[in-house]
C-alpha positions in Angstrom: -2.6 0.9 75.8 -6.0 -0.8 76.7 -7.1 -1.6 80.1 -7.6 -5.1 81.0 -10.6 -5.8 83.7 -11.3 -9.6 84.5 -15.1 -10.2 85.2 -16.1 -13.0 87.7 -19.9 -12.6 87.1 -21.6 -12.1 83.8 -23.8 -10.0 85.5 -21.0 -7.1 85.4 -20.6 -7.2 81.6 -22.2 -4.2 80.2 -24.7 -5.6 77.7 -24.9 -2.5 75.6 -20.9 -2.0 74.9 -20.7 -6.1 74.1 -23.5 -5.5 71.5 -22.0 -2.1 70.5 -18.7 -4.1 70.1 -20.3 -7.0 68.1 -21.7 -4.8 65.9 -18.6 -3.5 64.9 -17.0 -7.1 63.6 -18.3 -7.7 60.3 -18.0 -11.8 60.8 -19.6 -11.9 63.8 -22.2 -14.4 64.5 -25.2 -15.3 67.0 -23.0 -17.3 69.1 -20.5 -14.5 70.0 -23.5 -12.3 71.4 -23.9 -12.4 75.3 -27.2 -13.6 75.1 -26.0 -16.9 73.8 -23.0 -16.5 75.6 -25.9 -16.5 79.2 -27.7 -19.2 77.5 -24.9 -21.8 77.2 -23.4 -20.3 80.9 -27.1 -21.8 82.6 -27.0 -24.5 81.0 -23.5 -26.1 81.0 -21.3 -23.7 82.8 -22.5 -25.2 86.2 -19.4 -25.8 88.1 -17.3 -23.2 86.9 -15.9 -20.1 87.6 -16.2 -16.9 84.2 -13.3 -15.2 84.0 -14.1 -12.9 80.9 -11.4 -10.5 79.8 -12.7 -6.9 79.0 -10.0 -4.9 77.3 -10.8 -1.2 78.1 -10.0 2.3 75.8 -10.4 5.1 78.5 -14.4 3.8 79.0 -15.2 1.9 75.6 -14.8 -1.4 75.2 -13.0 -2.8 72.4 -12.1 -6.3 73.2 -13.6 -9.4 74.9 -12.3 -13.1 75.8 -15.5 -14.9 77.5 -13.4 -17.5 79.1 -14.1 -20.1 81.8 -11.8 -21.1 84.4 -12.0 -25.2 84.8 -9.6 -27.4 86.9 -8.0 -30.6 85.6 -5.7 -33.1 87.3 -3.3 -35.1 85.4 -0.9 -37.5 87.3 -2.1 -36.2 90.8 -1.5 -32.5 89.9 -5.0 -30.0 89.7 -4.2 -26.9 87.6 -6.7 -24.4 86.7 -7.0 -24.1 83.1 -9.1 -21.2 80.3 -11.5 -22.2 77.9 -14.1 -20.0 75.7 -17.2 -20.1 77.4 -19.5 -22.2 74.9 -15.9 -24.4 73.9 -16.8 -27.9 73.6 -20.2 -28.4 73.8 -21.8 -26.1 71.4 -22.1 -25.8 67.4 -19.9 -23.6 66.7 -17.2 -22.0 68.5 
């Protein structure tokens, strides 16, 4: 069963296992690699809070949701709510 770690700074991510994992996914694309991932966090994730999930085997990393937290009120009420970092305003996500 996998480990799950939530990051709060990108700056924890360890660069090397993301690219190591990226690698290993035939359909990947530019936009799923951490330095686009940094690029579109400067730029538009002002505001906002990362709140990546890193799914853990004993100390390899085999699974990654670069999520955002972003609050929203409807009718009065604020609620947190996820989106993919890069959702929204980006080409391709």
């Amino acid at each position: 069963m996998p480990t799950i770690k939530i990051i709060r700074d990108l700056r924890e991510i360890d660069r090397v296992q993301w690219r190591t994992l990226l690698a290993r996914c035939p359909d990947s694309t530019v936009f799923q690699s951490i330095e686009w991932l940094e690029a579109w966090w400067r730029n538009l994730g002002g505001g906002f809070e990362p709140f990546v999930l890193a799914a853990y085997q004993g100390p390899h990393l085999v699974g990654l949701a670069p999520l955002y937290r972003r609050p929203r009120t409807v009718l009065g009420v604020t609620r947190d709510e996820l989106h993919f970092i890069g959702a929204g305003q980006s080409d391709y996500n």
